[in-house]
Backbone as a ProteinNet text record, in pm:
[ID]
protein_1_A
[PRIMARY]
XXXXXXXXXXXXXXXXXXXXXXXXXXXXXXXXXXXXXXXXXXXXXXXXXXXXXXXXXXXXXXXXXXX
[TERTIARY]
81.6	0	85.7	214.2	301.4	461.7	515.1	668.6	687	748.2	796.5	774.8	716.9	751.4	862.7	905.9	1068.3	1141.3	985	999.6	1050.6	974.8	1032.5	1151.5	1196.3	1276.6	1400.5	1398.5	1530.3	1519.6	1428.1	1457.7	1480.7	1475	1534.6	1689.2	1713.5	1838.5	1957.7	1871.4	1979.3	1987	1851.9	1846.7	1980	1987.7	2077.1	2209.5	2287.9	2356	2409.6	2277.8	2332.7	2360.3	2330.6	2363.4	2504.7	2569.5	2624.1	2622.1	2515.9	2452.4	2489.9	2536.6	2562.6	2424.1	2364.8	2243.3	2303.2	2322.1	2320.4	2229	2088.1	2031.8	1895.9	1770.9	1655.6	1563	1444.1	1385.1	1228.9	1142.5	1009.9	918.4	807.2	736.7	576.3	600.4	442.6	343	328.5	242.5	257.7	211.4	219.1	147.2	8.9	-61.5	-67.8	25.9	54.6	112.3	-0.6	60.8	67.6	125.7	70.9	279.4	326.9	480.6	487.3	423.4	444.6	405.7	358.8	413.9	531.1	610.6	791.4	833	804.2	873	844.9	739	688.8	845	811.9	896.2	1033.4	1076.7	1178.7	1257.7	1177.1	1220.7	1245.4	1178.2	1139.5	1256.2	1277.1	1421.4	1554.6	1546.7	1648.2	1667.4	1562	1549.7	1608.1	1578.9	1652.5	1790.5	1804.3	1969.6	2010.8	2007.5	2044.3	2045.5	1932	1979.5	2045.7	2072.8	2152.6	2319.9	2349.7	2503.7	2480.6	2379.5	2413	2453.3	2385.1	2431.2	2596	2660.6	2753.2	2767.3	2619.7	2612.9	2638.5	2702.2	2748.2	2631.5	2525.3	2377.5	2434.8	2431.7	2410	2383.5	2194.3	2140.3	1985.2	1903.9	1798.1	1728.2	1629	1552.9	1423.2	1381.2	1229.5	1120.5	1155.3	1083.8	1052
-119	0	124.9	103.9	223.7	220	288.8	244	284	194.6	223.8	29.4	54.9	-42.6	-108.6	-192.9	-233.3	-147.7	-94.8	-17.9	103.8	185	309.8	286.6	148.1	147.2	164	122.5	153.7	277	315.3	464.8	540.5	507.3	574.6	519.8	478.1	394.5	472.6	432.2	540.3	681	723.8	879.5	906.4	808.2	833.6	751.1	742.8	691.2	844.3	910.6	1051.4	1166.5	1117.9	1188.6	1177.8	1085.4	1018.5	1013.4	936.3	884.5	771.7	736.1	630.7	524	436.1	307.6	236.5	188.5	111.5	-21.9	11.3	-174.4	-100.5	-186.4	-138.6	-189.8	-91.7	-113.6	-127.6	-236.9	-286.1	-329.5	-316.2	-318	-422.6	-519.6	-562.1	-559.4	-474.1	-488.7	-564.2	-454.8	-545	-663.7	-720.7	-780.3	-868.7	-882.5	-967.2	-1084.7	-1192.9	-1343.9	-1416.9	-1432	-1497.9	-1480.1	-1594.2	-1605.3	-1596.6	-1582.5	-1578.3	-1448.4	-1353.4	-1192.4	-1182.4	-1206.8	-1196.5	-1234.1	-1424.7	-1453.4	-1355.1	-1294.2	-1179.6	-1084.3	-1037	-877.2	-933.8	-1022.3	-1043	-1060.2	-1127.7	-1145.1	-1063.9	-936.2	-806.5	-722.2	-732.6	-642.9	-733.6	-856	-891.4	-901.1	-860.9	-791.3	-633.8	-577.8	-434.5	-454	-500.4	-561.4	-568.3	-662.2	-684.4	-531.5	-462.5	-389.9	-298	-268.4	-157.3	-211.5	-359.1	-456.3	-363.9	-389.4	-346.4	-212.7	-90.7	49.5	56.3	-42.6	-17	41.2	-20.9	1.2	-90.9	-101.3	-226.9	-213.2	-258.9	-251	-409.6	-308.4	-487.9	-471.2	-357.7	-362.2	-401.4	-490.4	-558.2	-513.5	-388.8	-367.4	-436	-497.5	-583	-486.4	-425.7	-327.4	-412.4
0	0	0	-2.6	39.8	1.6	-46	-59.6	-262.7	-265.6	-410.8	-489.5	-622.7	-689.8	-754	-809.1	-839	-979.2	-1044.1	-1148.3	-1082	-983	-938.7	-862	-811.9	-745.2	-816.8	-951.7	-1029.8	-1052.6	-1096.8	-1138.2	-981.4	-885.5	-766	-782.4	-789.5	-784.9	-897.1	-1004.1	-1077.2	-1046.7	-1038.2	-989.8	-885	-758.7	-666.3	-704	-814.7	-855.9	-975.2	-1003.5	-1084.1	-932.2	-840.8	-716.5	-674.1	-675.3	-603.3	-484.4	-456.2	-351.1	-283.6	-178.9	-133.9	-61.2	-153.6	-92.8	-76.5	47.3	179.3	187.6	136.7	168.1	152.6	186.7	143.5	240.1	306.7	390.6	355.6	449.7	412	555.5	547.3	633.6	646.3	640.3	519.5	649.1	774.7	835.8	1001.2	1087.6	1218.6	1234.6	1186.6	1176.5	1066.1	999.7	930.5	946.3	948.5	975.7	881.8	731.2	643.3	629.3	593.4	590.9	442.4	358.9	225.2	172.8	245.2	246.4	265.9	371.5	407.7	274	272.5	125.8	9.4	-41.3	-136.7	-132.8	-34.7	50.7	40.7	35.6	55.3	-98.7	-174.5	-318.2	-369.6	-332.3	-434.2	-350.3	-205.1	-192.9	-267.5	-291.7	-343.1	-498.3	-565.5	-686.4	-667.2	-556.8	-574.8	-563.3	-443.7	-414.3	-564.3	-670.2	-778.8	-835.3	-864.5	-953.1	-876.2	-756.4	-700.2	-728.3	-687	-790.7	-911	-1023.6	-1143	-1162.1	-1089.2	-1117.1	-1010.2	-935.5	-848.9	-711	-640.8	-516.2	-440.2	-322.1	-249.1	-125.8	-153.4	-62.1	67.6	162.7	258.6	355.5	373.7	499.3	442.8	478.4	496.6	590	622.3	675.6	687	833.5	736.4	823.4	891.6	991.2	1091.6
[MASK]
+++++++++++++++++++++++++++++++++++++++++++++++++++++++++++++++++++

């Protein structure tokens, strides 16, 4: 409901890559009330899809926020 998609997430990525910006790792939240373990698995795939493309523009990302 909130945050960025993997599409905006690259284009954040490069944006802060024309910054020179230093990204660090990527943070997510799927809900206090969330008991369903295949949201995490979801959330988790999709930060490690960013992870990847933040490798590809030359960011060394290696903090995993899950909230």
């Amino acid at each position: 409901k909130f945050g960025a998609t993997l599409k905006t997430s690259r284009l954040l990525l490069e944006r802060a890559r024309e910054l020179d910006l230093a990204i660090v790792g990527v943070s997510f939240h799927v809900g206090s009330g969330c008991t369903d373990p295949e949201t995490f698995v979801q959330a988790i795939s999709d930060a490690r899809c960013v992870f990847d493309m933040g490798a590809e523009l030359g960011f060394s990302m290696y903090l995993l926020d899950i909230g």
